[in-house]
Every structure is written in structure tokens, then in C-alpha cells.
N, C-alpha and C positions, 0 to 999 in steps of 0.2 A: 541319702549319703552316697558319694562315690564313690563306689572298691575297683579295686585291681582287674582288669581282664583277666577273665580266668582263661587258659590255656586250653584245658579241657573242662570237663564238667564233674569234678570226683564233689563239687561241693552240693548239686545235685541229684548226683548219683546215689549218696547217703539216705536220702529218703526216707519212707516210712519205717525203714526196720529202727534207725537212728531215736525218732517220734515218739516212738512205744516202750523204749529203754531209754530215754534221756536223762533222767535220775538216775540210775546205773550208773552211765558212762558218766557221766561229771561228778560221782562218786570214785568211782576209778581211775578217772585220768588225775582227777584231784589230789587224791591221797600220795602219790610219789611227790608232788609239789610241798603235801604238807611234811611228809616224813622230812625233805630235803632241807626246810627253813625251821622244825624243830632242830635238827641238827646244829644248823647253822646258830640257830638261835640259844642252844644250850651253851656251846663255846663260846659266843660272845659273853653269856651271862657268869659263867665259872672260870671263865679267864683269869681271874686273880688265882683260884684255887691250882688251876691247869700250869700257870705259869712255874709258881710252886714246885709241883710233881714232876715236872719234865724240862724245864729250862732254869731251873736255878742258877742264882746268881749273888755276889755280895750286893750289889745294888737293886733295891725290889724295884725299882722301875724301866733298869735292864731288862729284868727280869718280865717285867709286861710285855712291853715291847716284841720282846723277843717271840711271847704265847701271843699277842695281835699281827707280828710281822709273817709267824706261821700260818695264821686264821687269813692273811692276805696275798701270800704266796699261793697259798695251795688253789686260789684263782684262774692261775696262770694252765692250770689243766681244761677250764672249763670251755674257753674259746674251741680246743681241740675236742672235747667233745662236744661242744655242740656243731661242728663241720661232721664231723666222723657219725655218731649216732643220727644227727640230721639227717644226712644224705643216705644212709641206712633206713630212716622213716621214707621218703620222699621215691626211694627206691624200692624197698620192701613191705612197705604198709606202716602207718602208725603204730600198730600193736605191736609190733614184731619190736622192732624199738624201745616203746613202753619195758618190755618186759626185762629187756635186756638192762636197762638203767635203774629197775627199781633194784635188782638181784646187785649189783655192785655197791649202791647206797648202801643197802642194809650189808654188804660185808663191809665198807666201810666204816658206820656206825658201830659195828662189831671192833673191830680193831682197838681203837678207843676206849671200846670198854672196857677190856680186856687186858690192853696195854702195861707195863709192868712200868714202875715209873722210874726216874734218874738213879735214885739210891740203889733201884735193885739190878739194873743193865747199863747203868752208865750214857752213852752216845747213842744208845741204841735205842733210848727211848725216845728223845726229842727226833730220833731220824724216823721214826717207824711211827708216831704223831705225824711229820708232814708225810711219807707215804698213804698213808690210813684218808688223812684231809686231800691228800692230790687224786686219790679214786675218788672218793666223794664228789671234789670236784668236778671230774670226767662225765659220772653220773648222771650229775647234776644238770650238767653243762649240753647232752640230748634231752633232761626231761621237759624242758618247757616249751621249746619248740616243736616239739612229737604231738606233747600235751594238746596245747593251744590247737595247733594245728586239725587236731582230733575232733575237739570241740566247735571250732566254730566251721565244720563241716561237717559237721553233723545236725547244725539248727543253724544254716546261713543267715534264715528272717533273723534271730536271734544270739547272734554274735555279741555283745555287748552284755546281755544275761548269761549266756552259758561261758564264754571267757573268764568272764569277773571271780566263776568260782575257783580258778588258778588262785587268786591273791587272797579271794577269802580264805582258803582253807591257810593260809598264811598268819591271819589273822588268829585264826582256831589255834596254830603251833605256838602262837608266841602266847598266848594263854594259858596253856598245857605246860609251855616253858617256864612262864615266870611263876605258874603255880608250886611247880616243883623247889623251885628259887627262896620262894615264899614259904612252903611246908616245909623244907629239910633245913631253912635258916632260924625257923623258930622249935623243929622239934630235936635237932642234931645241937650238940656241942661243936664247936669250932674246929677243934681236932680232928673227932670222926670225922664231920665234915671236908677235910681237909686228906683225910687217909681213906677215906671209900666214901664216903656220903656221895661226892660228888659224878661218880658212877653209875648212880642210881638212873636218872635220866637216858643216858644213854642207852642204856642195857632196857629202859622202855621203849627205845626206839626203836631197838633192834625186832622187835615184837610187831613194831607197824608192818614192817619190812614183807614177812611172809604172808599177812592180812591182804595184801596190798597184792600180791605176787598170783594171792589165790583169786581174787576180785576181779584182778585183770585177764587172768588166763579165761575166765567166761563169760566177757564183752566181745561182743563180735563187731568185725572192723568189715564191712559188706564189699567193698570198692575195691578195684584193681588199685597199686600205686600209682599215684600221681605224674611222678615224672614217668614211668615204664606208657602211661595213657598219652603225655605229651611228647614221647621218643624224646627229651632234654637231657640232658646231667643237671643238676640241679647245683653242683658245685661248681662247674663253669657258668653258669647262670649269674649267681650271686655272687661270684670277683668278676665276670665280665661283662655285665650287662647290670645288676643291681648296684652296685658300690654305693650309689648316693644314697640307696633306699635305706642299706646299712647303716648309715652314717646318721641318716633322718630316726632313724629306730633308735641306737644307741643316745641321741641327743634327747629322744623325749623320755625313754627311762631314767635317765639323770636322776631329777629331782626324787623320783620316786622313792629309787632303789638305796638315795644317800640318804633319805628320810627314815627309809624302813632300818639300814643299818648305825644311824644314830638311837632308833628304841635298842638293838643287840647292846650299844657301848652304853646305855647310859644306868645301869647299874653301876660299872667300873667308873665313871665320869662323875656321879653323887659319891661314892667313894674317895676317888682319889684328887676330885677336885673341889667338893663340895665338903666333903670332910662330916659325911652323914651316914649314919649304918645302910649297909647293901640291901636292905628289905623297904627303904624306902625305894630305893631303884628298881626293885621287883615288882616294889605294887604301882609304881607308874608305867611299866613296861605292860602291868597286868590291865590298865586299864586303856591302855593303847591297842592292844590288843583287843578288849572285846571291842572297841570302837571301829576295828578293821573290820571282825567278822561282822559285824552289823549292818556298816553303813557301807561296804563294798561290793557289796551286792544291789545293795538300793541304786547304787551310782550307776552302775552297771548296766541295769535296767533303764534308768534312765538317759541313757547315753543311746541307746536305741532309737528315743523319741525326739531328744533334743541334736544330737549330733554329739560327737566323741570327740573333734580336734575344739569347737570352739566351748566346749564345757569344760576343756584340760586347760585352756589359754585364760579363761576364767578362774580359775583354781589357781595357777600360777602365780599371776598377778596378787592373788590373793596372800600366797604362801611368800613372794618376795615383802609384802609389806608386813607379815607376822613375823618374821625368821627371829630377827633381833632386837625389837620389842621383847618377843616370849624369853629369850636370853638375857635380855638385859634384868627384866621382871624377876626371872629365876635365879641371878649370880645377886643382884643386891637383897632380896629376900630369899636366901635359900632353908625355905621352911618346908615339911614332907606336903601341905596344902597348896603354895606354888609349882612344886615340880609336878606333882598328878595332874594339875592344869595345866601347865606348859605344855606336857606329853600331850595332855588329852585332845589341845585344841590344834597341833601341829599334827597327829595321828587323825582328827576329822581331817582337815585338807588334806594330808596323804589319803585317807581312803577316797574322799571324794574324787583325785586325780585317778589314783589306784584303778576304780572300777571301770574307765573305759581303756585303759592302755591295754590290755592282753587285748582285744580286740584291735585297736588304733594300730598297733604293731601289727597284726596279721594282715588287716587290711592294704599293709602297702608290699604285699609278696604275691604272685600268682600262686597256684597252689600246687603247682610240679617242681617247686624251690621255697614254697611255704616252710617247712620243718627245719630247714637248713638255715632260709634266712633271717628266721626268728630265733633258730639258735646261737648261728653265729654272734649277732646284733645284742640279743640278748645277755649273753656271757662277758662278751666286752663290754659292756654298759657295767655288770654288776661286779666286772673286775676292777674298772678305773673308778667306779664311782661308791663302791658298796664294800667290795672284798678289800679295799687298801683305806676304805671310809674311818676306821677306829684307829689302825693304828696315825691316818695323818691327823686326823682328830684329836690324839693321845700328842704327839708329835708337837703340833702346834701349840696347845696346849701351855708344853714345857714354855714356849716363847713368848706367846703372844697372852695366855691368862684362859680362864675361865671361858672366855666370846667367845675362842677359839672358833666350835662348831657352828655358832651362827654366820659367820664369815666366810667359812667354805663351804654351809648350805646356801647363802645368797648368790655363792659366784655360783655352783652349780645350776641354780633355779633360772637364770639368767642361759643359760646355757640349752634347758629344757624348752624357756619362752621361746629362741629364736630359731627351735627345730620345729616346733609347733605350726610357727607364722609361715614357717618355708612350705611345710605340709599342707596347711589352709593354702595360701595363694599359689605356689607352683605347681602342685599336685591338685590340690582339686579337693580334698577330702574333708568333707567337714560336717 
């Protein structure tokens, strides 16, 4: 496979200390990823309840709306930290970074829990919900590019295996999320549910938060930074010398990222469009989920042997010919045995895409603007395509019917193929 010129040599540098703790550190860098998409993942799934608490309305699908349009607002912070915390990694070291974004998640995650809802503060709840979600965001928005970055410079042969666990451990949250989805919908009353049940999750997340915090404080990062080895900025770099690279990164997350956040909506989407109790939406999100942690690692690994761009463009191709098939399958027979298959077999081809992209992406960054321009690229991808995925989903919906989501995952997937092709043939990478 082709990568990047490296500038200098920090992916080298890594070396045997890297070798001897590599379960460590892909336990470490892991776990901010996963704290960050249980998060993500718990609000998509209690959105109905969230809405409720803190944006009420005479009309309940205002009222959605409004708890999805905050779940896709609060996006808009993540580009800004993944420039800001990036270039912080890329300058200061990987860890230095890590640490500083898992400590905000978790007070984010805190907020939320805590949060006092409409009845008891009035405006001050749905405002201090998007504050709480716009840290999160920030958070969010350095960890994966710190992450990634971390990883596959620390096992360069092995980029494709030690990346992939970014998105596994993704796979773990929404497990852990829809479990909870699933225990507090059959052991809670509706009400509770509704007046604190729905708390419970987050207030376990809060818990990952200092786990995570203690984990990272004693993985050692050995390497000078990157950009301070290449004398670079790493943010003039990547607006004036990367832009396409950017643009190539955000176009192959697409598919992914609208994949992953169609399993957050599709609790809400058997709900409110399907017209089926929300535990069937749990148990397919549940079985989406073990499918990510399973098979996103296998891919992963095999993206190493067979190549990363042309095993995505295979996948691809694959996922625009199921998209609306599995919709159409699941809107004319909407039985709890269709949608677990639906999920199950769109969540195999998102994982199989899944496990070479954190790698796919790093490969097109030197690594003195690695952290920055996988953040940057990153967060934009999961703003346009991810963070605003449910409410246009929800949106379209109202107009167009049930297919809604298979229509705007076709046009995206389409959008993923042709960043893919430009990557193989212009670049080199494959």
C-alpha cells in the first residue's frame, strides 16, 4: 500500500516501547472514542424521552425535532475542536491532548445528567442541554484525530488492525447503549422512565470518564511532537497545502458515519414511523452493535493484507445496491424479525467499510498535520453527514414517507464511491 511521505520519522520513532504496550494504548486511546459515541448514542436513543424534559411543545414532533435539531447543532463545535485540540496534539504530543478531551467529555456527559429539566428552569434547560452537547462536541471533535493518530504510530506495519479499534470500541457503546434502552424499557414504567429512568445512562457515563482519565495518565507517548520534529504548523499545513486531502477524508467518511447514525435514529424511526414499541428499535440497534464490535476488527485486519481503498470501493458498491432493497423490505413488512435484519445486514457492510477507514483516513496526512487533519476532516464529515443524519432523516420523513432514510443513505454512498476512486487513481492508495 502507498502512504503519505512522512515528514519526519515520529511513526518510527514509536518503536519498541509502543510493541510491548499495544494493548494498553489501544485500550486507552479507545476508550475516549467509546465514552464519546455512548454518549452520542444514548441521546439519539432517548430522544423521544429528552425531547419531552427539555423542549416541550403542543406539537410532539416539534417537539422532536427540536431534541434532534439540538443533537445536530451541537456539531457545529466539533470542526473547531478538532483544528484547536489537533494542532495541540500535533504540537504538544498525542497525550497531552488525549487528556485534555476526555476531562471535558466527561463534564459534558455530567451536565446532562444532572440537568434540571423545562418544568423546573424554564429556558434554561433546553439552553444549558445545547451548552452541555456544544462541549461534548469540542471534546469530541480532538479525540479522534489525537486518537487515531496515536495508534497507527505506534504499530505503522499495523495500521489497519490497531485503528479499526477507534470504531470497534463504537460498536461496544452502542451495545452498552441499547442495553440500557432495552433493561430500563422492560424493567421501568413509562412515567419513571420518563422522570429519571432516562438519566441512568448518562450518569454511567460519567463513570467511564475518570476510568479513561486514570488509563491515559499512565500510557507513555515516547516521541518528540510531530510538527515541533518537522519545524511545520500543522494548521497552515492542512488549509494550505492539504485542502483536497480534507475533502478526500470527509467524502470517504460519508457513507459510514450516515450509516452509524441511522442505527442512533432508528429506535425513534420504528416509533414514530413504524408505529412499533421502541424495544423493538433497541434490540436492532443491539444487534447492530454486536455486529460492529465483531466484525470491525476482522475488517481491519484485513485491510492490511488486501488493501484499505479497494476493499471500501467494494463495500460500497455493495451498500448502494442493499440501501433500498433493506427499506423497502422493512416499510412493507414492518415486523420486529425484518427490522433486526435490516439493521443487522446494513451494520455488516458498515462494519466491513468501517474497519479500514480510521486507517484509510490517516494514511492520506503526513504525520506533522496527522492529528489536525484527521480532525478537522473528521468532524466535518460527521457534522454534514452524521450530526444533522436524524434530524434530516426525521425531516424528510414528514414529506417523502417511510424510504425517507434509504434515499439520503443512497445519495450519500454515492458520494463516498467517488472519493474512494479519486483516492485509488489520483493518490495512489490502495
Amino acid at each position: 500500500m502507498t502512504a503519505v511521505t512522512e515528514a519526519a520519522g515520529p511513526d518510527a520513532l514509536h518503536g519498541s516501547v509502543a510493541r510491548k504496550n499495544i494493548g494498553t494504548m489501544i485500550f486507552a486511546t479507545s476508550i475516549g472514542n467509546a465514552l464519546e459515541w455512548f454518549d452520542i448514542t444514548v441521546y439519539g436513543y432517548f430522544a423521544l424521552y429528552i425531547s419531552k424534559a427539555f423542549f416541550p411543545a403542543s406539537d410532539p414532533a416539534t417537539s422532536m425535532l427540536l431534541a434532534l435539531g439540538t443533537f445536530g447543532i451541537s456539531y457545529l463545535s466539533r470542526p473547531i475542536g478538532g483544528i484547536v485540540l489537533g494542532a495541540y496534539a500535533d504540537k504538544h504530543g498525542r497525550k497531552a491532548s488525549l487528556m485534555i478531551s476526555i476531562v471535558l467529555m466527561t463534564l459534558g456527559t455530567l451536565s446532562i445528567a444532572v440537568m434540571p429539566g423545562y418544568a423546573t428552569i424554564g429556558l434554561f434547560a433546553p439552553a444549558g442541554i445545547l451548552i452541555a452537547r456544544l462541549l461534548q462536541g469540542f471534546s469530541a471533535g480532538g479525540e479522534f484525530g489525537s486518537s487515531t493518530a496515536f495508534l497507527v504510530e505506534h504499530a505503522p506495519e499495523r495500521r489497519g488492525l490497531t485503528a479499526t479499534w477507534q470504531f470497534a470500541s463504537q460498536g461496544f457503546s452502542t451495545l452498552v447503549a441499547a442495553s440500557f434502552g432495552m433493561g430500563l424499557g422492560l424493567l421501568m414504567t413509562p412515567a419513571d422512565l420518563q422522570d429519571w429512568g432516562w438519566r441512568l445512562p448518562f450518569l454511567f457515563g460519567v463513570l467511564i470518564g475518570p476510568v479513561g482519565l486514570y488509563i491515559r495518565n499512565r500510557i507513555e507517548d515516547a516521541t518528540a511532537p510531530p510538527a515541533l520534529i518537522a519545524g511545520k504548523s500543522p494548521t497552515q499545513a492542512v488549509f494550505l497545502e492539504q485542502k483536497g486531502r480534507v475533502g478526500l477524508a470527509i467524502g470517504v467518511l460519508a457513507i459510514s458515519t450516515a450509516v452509524n447514525y441511522l442505527l442512533v435514529y432508528m429506535p425513534t424511526y420504528v416509533v414514530k414511523t413504524l408505529n412499533m414499541p421502541a424495544t423493538v428499535g433497541f434490540t436492532a440497534a443491539f444487534a447492530g452493535g454486536l455486529v460492529l464490535s465483531i466484525v470491525v476488527p476482522l475488517a481491519g485486519w484485513m485491510s492490511d493484507f488486501v488493501g484499505r481503498t479497494r476493499m471500501m470501493v467494494v463495500v460500497t458498491l455493495m451498500l448502494i445496491l442493499s440501501i433500498y432493497p433493506s427499506f423497502l423490505f422493512l416499510t412493507n413488512k414492518p415486523t420486529a424479525t425484518t427490522i433486526v435484519l435490516a439493521v443487522f445486514w446494513l451494520a455488516t457492510l458498515k462494519a466491513l467499510y468501517y474497519g479500514p477507514l480510521a486507517a484509510c483516513m490517516a494514511d492520506l496526512f503526513p504525520a506533522y498535520s496527522r492529528a489536525t487533519g484527521l480532525g478537522l476532516s473528521y468532524n466535518i464529515g460527521v457534522t454534514l453527514f452524521g450530526g444533522m443524519g436524524p434530524v434530516i432523516m426525521a425531516s424528510l420523513g414528514t414529506i417523502i414517507g417511510g424510504l425517507a432514510p434509504a434515499y439520503y443513505l443512497t445519495c450519500v454512498a454515492f458520494i463516498s464511491l467517488a472519493s474512494l476512486l479519486m483516492i485509488w487513481r489520483r493518490i495512489g492508495l490502495t
